[in-house]
C-alpha positions in Angstrom: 6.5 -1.9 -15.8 6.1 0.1 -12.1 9.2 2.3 -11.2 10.7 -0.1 -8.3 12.6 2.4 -6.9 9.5 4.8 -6.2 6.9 1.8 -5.8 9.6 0.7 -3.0 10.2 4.0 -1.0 6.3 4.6 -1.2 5.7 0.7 0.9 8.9 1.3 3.1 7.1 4.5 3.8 4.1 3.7 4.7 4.8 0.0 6.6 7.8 2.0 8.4 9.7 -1.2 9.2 12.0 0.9 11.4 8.8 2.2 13.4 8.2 -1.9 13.8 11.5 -2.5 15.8 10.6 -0.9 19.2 7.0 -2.4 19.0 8.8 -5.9 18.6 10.8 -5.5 21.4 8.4 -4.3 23.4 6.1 -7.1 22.7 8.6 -9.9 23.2 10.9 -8.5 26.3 9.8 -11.7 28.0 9.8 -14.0 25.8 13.5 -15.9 24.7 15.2 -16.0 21.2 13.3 -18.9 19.5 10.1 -17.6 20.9 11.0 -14.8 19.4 12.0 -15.6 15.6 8.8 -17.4 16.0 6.8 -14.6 16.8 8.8 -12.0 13.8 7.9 -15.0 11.2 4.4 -15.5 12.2 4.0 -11.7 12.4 5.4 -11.3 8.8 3.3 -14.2 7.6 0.0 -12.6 8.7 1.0 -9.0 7.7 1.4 -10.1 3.9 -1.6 -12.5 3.8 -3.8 -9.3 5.1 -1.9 -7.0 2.3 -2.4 -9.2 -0.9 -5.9 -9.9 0.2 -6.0 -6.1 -0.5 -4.0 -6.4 -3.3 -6.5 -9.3 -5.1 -9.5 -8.0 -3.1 -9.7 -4.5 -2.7 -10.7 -3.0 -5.7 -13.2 -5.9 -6.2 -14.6 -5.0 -2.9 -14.9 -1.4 -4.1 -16.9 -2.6 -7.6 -19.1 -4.5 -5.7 -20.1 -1.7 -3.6 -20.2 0.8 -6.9 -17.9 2.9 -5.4 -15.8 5.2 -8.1 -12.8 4.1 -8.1 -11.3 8.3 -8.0 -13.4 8.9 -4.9 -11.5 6.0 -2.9 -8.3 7.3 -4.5 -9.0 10.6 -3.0 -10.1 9.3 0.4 -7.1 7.0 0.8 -4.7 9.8 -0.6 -7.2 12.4 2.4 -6.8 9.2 4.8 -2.5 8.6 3.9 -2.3 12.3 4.7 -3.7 11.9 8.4 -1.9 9.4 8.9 1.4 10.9 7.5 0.3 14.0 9.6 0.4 11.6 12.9 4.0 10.6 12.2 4.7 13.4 11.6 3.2 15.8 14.3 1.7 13.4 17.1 3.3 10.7 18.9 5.5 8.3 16.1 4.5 5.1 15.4 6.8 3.2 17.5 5.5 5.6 20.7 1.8 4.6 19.8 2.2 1.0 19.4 4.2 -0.1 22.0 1.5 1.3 24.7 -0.9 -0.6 22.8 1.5 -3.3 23.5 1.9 -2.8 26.9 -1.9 -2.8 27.7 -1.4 -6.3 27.9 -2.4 -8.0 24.0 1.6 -8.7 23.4 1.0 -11.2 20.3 2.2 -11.7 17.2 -1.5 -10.6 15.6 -1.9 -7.4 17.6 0.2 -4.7 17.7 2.5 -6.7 15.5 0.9 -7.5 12.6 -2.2 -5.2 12.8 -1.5 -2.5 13.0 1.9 -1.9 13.4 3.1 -3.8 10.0 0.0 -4.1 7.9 -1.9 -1.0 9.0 -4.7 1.1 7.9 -1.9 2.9 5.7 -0.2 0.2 4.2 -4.1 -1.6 3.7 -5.2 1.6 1.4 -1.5 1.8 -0.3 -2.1 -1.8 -1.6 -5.3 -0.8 -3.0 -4.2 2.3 -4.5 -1.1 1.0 -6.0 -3.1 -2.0 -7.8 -5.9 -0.1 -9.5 -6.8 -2.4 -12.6 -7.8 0.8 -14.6 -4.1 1.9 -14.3 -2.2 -0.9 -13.8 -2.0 -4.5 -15.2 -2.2 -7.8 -14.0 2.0 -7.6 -14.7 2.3 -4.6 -12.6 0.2 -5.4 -9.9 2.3 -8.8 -9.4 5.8 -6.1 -9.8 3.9 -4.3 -6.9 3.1 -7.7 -4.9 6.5 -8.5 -4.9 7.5 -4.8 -3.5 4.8 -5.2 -0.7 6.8 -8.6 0.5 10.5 -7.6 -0.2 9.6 -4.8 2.1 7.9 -7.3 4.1 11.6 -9.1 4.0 13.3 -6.5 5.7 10.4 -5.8 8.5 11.3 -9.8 9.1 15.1 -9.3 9.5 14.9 -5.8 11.1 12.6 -7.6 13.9 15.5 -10.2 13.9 17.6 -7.8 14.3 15.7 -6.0 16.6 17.6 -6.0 20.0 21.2 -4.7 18.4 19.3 -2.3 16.0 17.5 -0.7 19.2 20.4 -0.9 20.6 22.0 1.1 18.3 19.8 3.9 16.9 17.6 3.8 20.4 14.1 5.3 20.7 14.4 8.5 19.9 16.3 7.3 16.3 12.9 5.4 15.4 10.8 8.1 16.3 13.1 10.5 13.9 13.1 7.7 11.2 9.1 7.5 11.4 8.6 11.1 10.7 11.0 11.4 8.0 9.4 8.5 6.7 6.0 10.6 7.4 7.1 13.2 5.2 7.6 11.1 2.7 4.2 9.8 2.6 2.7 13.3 3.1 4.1 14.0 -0.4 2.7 10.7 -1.9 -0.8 10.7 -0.1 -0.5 14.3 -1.5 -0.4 13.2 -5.3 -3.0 10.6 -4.7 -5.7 13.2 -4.4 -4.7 15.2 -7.0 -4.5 12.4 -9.6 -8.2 11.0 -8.4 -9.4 14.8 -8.6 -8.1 14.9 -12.6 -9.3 11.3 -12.8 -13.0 12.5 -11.5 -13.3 15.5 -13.7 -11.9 13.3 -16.8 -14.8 10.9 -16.1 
């Protein structure tokens, strides 16, 4: 059995559902309430069909290609890193996506679902956290259902978007996103040191 807690902060982390809530408003400022809900839902739909194709997928893409298994632990673990790094010292998430959202692509698929809920992060995570030589079928189900009960909140944080904005403002998602960063830092961080001790075991 995964450790839900752990399992749950490492998703939250690394999909940032706070980081979502300014890219949600800025994407749907002109659009009305139903329009909206509409758009959150369809968003969230996408963003988990695109993560437990990863889930089912990912490794098998991997064996296919005879890639080691510890060498794309260590590059997602080098890859989590950088992107912990840019929450951490760059512009935040929520800063990055809603200029992509402002260049004029303000749908539910782009910068909503990709990349601002299932993103290149949260893509790697899925495959990382599902490895069949260190997790079972059981587990990797536990860990589906993490990925979409995080997924749950995204939906009713984007929802809730206009009084949670309201409320913690910009500059509270940008300080959530790099806490959140750390966070990752520290898992992306054990991730390369487990595939380097899973390499040399080989």
């Amino acid at each position: 059995m995964i450790d839900f807690v752990a399992s749950f902060i490492f998703f939250f982390a690394v999909i940032d559902p706070i980081g979502t809530v300014p890219v949600f408003i800025a994407v749907t400022s002109q659009f009305d309430e139903p329009t909206k809900r509409r758009i959150a839902l369809k968003a969230t739909l996408v963003a988990a069909g695109i993560l437990l194709f990863f889930v089912v997928a990912g490794e098998v893409i991997l064996t296919a290609m005879a890639i080691p298994l510890s060498a794309f632990q260590i590059a997602g673990g080098v890859v989590l890193f950088l992107f912990a790094l840019s929450m951490i010292f760059g512009e935040s998430k929520p800063d990055q996506e809603v200029k992509m959202a402002a260049s004029g692509s303000e749908t539910a698929i782009f910068p909503l679902a990709v990349p601002s809920i299932a993103g290149p992060g949260a893509m790697l995570a899925a495959v990382l956290m599902t490895e069949n030589t260190r997790f079972g079928l059981m587990e990797q189900v536990q860990t589906a259902g993490v990925i979409l009960a995080v997924l749950v909140i995204v939906l009713l944080l984007m929802l809730a978007a206009t009084w949670i904005h309201r409320f913690i403002g910009s500059s509270g998602a940008s300080i959530v996103s790099r806490i959140m960063g750390m966070i990752l830092a520290s898992v992306a961080t054990a991730n390369v040191l487990d595939g380097i001790k899973e390499f040399f075991s080989l």
